[in-house]
PDB file as gemmi writes it, atoms N, CA and C in Angstrom:
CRYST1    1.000    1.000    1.000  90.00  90.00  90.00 P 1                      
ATOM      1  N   UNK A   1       4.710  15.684   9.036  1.00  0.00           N  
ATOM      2  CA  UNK A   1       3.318  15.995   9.298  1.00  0.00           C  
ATOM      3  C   UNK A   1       2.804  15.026  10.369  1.00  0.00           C  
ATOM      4  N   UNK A   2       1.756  15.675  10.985  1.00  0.00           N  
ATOM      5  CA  UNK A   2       1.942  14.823  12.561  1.00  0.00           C  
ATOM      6  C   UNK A   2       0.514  13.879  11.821  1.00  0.00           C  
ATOM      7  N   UNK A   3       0.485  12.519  12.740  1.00  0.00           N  
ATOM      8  CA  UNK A   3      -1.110  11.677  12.370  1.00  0.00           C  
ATOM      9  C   UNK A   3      -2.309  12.440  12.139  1.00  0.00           C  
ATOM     10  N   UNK A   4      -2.855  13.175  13.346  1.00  0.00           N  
ATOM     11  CA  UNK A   4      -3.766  13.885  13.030  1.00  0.00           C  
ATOM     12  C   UNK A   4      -3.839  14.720  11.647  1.00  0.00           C  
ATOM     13  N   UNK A   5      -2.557  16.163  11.838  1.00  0.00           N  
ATOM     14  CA  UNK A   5      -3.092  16.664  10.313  1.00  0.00           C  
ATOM     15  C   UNK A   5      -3.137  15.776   9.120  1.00  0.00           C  
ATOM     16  N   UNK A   6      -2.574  14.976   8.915  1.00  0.00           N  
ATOM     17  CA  UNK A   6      -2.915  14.357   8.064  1.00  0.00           C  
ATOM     18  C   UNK A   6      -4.146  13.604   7.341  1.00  0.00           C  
ATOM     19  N   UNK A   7      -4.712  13.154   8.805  1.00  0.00           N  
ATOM     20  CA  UNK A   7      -5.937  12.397   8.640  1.00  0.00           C  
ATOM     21  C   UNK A   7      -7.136  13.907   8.531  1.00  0.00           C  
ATOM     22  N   UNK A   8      -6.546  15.155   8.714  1.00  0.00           N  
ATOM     23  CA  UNK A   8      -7.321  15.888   8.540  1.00  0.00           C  
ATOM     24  C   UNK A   8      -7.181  16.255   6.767  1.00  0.00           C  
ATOM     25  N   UNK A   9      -6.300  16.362   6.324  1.00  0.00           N  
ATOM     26  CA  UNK A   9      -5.725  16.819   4.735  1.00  0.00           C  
ATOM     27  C   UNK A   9      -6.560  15.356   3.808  1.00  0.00           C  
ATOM     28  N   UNK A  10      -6.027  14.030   4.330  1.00  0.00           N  
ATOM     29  CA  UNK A  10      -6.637  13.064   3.915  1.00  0.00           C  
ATOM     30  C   UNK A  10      -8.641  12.653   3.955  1.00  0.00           C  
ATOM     31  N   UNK A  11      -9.291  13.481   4.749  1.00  0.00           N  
ATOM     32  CA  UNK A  11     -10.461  13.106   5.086  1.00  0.00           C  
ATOM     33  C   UNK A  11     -11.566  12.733   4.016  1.00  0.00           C  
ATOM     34  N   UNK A  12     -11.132  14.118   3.163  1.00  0.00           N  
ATOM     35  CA  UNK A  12     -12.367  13.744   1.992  1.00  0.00           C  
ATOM     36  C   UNK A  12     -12.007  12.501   1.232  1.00  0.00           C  
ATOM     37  N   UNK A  13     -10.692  12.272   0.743  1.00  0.00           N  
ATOM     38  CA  UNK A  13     -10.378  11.420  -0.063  1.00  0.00           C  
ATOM     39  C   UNK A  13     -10.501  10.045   0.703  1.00  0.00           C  
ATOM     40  N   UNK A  14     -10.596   9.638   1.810  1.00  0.00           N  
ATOM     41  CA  UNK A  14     -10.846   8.909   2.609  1.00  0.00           C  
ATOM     42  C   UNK A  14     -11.981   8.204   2.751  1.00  0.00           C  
ATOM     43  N   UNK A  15     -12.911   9.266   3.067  1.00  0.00           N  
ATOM     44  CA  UNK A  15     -14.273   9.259   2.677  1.00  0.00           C  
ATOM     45  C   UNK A  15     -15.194   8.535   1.584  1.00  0.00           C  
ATOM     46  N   UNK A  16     -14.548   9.568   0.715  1.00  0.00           N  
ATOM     47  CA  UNK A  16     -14.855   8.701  -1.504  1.00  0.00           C  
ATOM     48  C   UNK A  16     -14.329   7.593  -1.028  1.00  0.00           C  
ATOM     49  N   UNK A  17     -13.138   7.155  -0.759  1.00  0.00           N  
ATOM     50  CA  UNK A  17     -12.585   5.697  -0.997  1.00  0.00           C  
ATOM     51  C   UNK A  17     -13.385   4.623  -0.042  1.00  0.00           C  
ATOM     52  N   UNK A  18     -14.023   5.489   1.076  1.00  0.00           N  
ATOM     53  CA  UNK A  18     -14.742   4.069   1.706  1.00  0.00           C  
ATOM     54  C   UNK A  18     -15.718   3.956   1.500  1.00  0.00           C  
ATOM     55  N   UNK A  19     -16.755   5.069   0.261  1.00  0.00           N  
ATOM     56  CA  UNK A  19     -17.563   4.360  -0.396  1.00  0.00           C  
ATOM     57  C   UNK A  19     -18.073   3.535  -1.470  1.00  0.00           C  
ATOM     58  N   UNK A  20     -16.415   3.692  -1.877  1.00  0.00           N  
ATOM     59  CA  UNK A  20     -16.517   2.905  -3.235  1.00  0.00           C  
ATOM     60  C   UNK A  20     -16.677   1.915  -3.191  1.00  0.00           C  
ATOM     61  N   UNK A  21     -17.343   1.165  -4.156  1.00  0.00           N  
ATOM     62  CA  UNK A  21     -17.330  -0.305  -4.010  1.00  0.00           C  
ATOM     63  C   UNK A  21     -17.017  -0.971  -5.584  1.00  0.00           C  
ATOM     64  N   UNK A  22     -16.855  -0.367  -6.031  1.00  0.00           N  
ATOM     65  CA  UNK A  22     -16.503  -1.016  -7.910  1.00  0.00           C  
ATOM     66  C   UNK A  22     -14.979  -0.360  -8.232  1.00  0.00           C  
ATOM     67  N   UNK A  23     -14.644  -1.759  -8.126  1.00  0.00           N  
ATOM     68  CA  UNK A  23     -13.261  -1.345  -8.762  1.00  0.00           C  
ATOM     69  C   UNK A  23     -12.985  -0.525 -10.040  1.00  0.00           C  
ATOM     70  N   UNK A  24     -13.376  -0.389 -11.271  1.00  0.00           N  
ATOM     71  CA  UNK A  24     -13.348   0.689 -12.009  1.00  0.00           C  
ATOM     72  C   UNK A  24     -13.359   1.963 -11.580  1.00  0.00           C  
ATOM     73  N   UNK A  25     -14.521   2.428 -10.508  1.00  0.00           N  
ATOM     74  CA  UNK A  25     -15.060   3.378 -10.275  1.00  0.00           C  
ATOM     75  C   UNK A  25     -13.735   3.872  -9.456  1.00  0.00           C  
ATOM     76  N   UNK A  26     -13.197   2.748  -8.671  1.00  0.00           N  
ATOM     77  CA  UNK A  26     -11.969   3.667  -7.896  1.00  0.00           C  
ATOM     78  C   UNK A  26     -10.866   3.420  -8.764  1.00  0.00           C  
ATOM     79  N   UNK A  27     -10.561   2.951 -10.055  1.00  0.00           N  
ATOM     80  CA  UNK A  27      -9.490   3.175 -10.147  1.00  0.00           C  
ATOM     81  C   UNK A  27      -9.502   3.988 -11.323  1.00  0.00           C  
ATOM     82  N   UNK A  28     -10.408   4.711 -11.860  1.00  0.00           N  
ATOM     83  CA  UNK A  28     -10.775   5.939 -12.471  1.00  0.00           C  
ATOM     84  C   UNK A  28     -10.409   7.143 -11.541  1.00  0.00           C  
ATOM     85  N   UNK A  29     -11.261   6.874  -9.871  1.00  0.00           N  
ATOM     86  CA  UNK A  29     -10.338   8.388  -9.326  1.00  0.00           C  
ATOM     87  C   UNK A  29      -9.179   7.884  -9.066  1.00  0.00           C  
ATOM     88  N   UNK A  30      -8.447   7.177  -8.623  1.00  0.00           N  
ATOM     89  CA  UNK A  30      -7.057   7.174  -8.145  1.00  0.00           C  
ATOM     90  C   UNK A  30      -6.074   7.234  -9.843  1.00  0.00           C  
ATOM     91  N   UNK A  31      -6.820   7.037 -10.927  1.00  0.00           N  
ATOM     92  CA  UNK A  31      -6.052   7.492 -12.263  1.00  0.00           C  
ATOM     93  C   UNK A  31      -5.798   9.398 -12.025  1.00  0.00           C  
ATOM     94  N   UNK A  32      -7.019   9.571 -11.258  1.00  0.00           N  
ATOM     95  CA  UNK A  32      -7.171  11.005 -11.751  1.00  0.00           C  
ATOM     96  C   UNK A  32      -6.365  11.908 -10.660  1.00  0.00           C  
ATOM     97  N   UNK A  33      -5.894  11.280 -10.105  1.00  0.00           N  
ATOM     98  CA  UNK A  33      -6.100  11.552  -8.763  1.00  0.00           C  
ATOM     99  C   UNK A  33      -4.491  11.688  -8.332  1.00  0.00           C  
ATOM    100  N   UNK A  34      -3.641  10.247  -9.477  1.00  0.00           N  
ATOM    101  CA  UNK A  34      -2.087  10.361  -9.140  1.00  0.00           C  
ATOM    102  C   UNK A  34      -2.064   9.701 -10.452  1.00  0.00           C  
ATOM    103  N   UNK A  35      -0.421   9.998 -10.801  1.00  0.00           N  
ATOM    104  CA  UNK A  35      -0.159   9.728 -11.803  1.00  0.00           C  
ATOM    105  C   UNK A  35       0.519   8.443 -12.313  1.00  0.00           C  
ATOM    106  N   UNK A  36       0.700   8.089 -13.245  1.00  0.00           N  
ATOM    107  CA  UNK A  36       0.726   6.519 -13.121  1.00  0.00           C  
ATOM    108  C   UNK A  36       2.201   5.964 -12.590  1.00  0.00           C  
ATOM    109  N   UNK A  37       3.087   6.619 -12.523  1.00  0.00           N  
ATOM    110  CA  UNK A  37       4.569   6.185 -11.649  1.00  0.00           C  
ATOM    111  C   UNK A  37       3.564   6.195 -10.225  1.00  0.00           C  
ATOM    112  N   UNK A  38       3.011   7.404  -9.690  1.00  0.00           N  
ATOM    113  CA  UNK A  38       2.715   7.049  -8.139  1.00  0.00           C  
ATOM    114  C   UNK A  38       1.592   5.817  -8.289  1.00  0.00           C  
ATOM    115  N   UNK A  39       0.664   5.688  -9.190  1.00  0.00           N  
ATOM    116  CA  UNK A  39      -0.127   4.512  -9.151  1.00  0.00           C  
ATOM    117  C   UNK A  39       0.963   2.758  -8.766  1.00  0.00           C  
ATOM    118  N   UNK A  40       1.874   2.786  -9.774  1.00  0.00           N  
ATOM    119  CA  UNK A  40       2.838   1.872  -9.591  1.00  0.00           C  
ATOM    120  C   UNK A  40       3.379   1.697  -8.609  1.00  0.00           C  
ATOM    121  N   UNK A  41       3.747   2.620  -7.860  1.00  0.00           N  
ATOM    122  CA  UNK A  41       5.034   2.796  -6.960  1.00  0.00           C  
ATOM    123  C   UNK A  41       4.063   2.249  -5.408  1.00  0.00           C  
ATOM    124  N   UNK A  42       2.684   2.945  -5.753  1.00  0.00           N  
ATOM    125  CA  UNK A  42       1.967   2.139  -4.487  1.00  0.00           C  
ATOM    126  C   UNK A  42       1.856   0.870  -4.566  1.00  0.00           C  
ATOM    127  N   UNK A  43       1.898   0.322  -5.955  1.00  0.00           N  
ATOM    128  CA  UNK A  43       1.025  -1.141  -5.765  1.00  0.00           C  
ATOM    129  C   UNK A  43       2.609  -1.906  -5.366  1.00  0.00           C  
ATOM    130  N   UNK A  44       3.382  -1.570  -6.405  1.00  0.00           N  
ATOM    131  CA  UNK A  44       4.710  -2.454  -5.705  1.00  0.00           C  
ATOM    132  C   UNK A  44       4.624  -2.637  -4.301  1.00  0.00           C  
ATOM    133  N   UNK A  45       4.633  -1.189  -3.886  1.00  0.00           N  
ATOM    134  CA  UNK A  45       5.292  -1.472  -2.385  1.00  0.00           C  
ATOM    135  C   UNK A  45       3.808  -2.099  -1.488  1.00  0.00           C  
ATOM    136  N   UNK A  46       2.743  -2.408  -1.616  1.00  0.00           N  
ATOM    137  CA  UNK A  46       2.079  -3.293  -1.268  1.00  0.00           C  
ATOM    138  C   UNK A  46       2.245  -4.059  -1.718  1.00  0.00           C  
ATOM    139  N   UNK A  47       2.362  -5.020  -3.139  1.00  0.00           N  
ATOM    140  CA  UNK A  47       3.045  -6.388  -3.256  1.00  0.00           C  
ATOM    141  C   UNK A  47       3.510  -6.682  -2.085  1.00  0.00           C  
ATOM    142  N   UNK A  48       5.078  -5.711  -2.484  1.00  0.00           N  
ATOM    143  CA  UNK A  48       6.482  -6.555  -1.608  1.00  0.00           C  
ATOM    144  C   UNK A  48       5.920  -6.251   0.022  1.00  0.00           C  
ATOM    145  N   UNK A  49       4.524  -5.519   0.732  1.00  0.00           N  
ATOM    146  CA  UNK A  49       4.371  -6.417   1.760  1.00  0.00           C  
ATOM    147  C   UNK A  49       3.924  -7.770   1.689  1.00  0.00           C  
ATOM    148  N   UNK A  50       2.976  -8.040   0.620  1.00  0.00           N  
ATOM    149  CA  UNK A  50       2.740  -9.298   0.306  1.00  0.00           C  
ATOM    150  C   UNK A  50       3.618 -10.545   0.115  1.00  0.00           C  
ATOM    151  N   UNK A  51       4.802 -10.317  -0.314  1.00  0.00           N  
ATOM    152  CA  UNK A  51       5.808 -11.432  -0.652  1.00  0.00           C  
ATOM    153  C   UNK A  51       6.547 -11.594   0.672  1.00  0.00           C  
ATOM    154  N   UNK A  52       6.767 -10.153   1.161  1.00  0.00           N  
ATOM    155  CA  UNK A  52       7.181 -10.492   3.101  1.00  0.00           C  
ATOM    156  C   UNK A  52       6.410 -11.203   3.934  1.00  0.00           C  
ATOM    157  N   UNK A  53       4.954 -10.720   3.648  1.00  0.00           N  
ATOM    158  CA  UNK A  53       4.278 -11.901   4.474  1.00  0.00           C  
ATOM    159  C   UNK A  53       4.300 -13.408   4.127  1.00  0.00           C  
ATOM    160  N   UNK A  54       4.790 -13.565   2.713  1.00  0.00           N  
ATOM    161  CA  UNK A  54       5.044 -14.920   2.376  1.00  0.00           C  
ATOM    162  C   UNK A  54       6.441 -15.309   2.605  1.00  0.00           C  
ATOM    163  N   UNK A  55       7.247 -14.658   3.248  1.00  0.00           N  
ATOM    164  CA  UNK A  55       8.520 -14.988   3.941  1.00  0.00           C  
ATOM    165  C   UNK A  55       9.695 -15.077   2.479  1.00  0.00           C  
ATOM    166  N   UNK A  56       9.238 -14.354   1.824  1.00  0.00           N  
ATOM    167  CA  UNK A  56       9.937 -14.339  -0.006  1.00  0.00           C  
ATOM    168  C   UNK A  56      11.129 -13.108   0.881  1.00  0.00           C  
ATOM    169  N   UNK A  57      12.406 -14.016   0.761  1.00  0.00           N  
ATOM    170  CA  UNK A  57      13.460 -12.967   0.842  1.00  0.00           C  
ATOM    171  C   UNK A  57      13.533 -11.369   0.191  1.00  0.00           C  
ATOM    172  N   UNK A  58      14.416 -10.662   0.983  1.00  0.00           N  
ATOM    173  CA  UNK A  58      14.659  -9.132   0.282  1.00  0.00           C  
ATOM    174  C   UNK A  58      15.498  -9.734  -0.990  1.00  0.00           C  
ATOM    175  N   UNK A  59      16.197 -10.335  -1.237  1.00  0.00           N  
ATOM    176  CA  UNK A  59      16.972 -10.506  -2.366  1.00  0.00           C  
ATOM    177  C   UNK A  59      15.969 -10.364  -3.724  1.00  0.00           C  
ATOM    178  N   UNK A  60      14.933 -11.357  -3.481  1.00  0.00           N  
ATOM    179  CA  UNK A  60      14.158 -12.192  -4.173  1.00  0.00           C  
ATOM    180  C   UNK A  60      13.169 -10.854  -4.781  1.00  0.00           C  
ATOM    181  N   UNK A  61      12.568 -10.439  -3.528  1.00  0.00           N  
ATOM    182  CA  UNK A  61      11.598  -9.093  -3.706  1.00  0.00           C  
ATOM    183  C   UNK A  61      12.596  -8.096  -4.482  1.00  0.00           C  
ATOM    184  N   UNK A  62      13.561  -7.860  -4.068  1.00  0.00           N  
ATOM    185  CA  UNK A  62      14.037  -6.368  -5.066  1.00  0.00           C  
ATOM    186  C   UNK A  62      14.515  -7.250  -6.214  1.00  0.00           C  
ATOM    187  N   UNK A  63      14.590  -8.522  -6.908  1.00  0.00           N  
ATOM    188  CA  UNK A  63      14.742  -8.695  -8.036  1.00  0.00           C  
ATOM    189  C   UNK A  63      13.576  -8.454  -8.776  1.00  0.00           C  
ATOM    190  N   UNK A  64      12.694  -8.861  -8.381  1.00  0.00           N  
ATOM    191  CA  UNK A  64      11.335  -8.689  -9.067  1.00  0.00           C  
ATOM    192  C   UNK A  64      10.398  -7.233  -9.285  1.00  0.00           C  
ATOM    193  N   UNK A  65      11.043  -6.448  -7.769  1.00  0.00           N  
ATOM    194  CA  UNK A  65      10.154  -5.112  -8.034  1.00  0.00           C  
ATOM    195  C   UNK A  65      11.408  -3.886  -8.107  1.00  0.00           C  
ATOM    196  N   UNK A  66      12.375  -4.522  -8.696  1.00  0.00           N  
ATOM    197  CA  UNK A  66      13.658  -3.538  -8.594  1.00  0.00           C  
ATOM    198  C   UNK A  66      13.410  -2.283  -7.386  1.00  0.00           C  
ATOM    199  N   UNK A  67      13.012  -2.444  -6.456  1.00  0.00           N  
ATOM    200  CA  UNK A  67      13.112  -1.661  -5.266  1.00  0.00           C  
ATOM    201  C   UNK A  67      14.483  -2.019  -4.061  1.00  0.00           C  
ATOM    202  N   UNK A  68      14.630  -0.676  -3.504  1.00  0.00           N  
ATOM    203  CA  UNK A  68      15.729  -0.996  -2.896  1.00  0.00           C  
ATOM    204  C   UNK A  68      15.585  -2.106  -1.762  1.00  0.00           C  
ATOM    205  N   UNK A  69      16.631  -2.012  -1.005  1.00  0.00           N  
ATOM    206  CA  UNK A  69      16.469  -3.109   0.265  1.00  0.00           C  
ATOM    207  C   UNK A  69      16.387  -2.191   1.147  1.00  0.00           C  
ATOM    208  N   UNK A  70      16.671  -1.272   1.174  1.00  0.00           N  
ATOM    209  CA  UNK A  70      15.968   0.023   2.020  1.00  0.00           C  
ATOM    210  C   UNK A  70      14.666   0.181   2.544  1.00  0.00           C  
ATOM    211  N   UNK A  71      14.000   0.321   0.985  1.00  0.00           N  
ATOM    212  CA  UNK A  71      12.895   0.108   0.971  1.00  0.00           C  
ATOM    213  C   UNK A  71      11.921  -0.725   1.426  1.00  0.00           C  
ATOM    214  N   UNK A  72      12.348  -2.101   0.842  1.00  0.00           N  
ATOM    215  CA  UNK A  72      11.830  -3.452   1.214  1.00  0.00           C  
ATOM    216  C   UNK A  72      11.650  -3.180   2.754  1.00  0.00           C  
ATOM    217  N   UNK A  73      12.967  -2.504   3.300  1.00  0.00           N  
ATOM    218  CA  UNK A  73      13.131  -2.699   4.933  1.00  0.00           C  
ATOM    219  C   UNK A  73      12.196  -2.086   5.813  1.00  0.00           C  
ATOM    220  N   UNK A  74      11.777  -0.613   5.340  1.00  0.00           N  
ATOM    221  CA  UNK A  74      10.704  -0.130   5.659  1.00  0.00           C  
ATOM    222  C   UNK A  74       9.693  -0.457   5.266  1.00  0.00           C  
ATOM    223  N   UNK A  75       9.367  -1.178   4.651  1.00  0.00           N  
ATOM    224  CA  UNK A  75       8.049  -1.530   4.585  1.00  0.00           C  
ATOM    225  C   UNK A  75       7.545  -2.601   5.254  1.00  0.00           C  
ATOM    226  N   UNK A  76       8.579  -3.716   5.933  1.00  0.00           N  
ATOM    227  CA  UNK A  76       8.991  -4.803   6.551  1.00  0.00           C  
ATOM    228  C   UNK A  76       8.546  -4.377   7.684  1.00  0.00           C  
ATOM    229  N   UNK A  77       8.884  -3.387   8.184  1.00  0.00           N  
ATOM    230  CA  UNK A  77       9.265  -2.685   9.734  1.00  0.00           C  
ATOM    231  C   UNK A  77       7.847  -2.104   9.620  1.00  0.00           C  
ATOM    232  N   UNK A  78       7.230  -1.431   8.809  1.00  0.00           N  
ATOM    233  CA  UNK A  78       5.698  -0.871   8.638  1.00  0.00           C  
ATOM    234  C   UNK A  78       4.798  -1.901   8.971  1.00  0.00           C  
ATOM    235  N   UNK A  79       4.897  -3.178   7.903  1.00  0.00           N  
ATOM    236  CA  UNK A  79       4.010  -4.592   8.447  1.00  0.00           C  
ATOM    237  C   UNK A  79       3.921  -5.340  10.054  1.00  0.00           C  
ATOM    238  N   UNK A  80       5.650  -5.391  10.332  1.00  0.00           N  
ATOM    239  CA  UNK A  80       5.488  -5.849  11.645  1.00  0.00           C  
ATOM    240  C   UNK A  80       5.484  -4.644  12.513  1.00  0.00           C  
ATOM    241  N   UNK A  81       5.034  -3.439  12.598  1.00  0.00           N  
ATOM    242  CA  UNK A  81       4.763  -2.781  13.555  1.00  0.00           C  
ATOM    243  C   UNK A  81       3.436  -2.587  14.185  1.00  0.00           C  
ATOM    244  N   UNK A  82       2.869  -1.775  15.445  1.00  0.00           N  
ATOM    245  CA  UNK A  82       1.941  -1.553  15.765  1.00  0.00           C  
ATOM    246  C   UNK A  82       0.832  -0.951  14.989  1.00  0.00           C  
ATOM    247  N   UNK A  83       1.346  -0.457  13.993  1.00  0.00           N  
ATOM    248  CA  UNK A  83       0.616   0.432  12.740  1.00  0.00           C  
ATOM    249  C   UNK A  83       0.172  -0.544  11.906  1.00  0.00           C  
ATOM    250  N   UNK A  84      -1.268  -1.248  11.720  1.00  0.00           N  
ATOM    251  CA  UNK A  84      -2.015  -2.266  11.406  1.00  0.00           C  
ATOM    252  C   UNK A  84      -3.007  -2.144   9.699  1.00  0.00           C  
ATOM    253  N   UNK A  85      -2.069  -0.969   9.171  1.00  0.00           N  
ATOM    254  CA  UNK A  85      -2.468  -0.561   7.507  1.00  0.00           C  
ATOM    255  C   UNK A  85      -2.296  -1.882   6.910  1.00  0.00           C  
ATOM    256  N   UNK A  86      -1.044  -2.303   6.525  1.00  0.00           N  
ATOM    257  CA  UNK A  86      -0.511  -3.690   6.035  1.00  0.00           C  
ATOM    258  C   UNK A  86      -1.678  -4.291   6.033  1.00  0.00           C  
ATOM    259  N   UNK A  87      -0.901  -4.916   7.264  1.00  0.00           N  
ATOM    260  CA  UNK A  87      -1.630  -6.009   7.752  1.00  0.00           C  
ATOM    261  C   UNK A  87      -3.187  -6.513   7.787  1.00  0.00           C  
ATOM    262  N   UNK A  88      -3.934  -5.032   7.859  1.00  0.00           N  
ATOM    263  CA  UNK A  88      -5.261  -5.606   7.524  1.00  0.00           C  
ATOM    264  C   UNK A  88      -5.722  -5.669   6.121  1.00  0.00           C  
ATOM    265  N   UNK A  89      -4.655  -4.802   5.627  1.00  0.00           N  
ATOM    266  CA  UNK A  89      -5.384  -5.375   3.937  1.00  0.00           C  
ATOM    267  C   UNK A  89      -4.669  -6.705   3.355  1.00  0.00           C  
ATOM    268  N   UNK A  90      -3.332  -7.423   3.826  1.00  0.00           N  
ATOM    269  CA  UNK A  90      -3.088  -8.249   3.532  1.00  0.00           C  
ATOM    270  C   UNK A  90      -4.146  -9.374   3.931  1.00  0.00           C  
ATOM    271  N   UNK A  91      -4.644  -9.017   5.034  1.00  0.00           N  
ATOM    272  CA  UNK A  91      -5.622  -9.745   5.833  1.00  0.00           C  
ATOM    273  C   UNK A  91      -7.058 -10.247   4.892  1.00  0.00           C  
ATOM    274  N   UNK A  92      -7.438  -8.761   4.437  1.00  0.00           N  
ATOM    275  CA  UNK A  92      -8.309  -9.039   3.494  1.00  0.00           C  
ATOM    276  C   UNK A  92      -8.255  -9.333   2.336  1.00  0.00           C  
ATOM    277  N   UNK A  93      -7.125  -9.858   1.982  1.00  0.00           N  
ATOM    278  CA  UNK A  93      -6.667 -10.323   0.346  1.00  0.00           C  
ATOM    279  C   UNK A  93      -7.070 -11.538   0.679  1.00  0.00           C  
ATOM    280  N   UNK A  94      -6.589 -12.173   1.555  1.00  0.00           N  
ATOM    281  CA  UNK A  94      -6.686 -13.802   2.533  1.00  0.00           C  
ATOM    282  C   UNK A  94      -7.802 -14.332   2.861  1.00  0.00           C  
ATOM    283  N   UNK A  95      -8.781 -13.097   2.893  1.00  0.00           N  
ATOM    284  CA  UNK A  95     -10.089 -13.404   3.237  1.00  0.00           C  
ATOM    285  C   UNK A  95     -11.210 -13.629   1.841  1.00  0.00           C  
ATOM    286  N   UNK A  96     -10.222 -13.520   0.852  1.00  0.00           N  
ATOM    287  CA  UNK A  96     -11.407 -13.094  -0.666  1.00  0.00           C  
ATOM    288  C   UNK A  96     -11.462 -14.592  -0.825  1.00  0.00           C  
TER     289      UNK A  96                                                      
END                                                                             
């Protein structure tokens, strides 16, 4: 699916999420919204950008979030790329 349609399929939900401001409130829709393996499966793989930005080896990360090194790798390659998702929310974890 190319950037655009996506950000077109994604818009409303996009929307709700950038007005939320109470964590309950969003994690009531994102309960409703996906199910709790995909709830998990997102937060891991934001962790393990988190432990990459702390320079925490792939070894280290897939012991802890039993994810592949595959995985780890793309998500590695997602953080240090031009595509600035990561990075600005790691950004704003840093900033709390």
């Amino acid at each position: 699916m190319k950037k655009n349609e996506l950000e077109f399929e994604l818009e409303s939900i996009l929307e709700v999420l950038s007005r939320l401001d109470n964590k309950e409130v969003i994690l009531e829709f994102l309960s409703d919204l996906m199910t709790e393996n995909e709830l998990l499966e997102i937060s891991k793989r934001f962790n393990v950008a988190i432990m990459l930005d702390k320079w925490i080896s792939y070894s280290r990360i897939s012991q802890k979030t039993w994810l592949s090194s595959a995985t780890i790798a793309k998500i590695s390659k997602s953080l240090n790329s031009s595509n600035l998702g990561y990075r600005n929310a790691i950004n704003i974890l840093w900033d709390l």
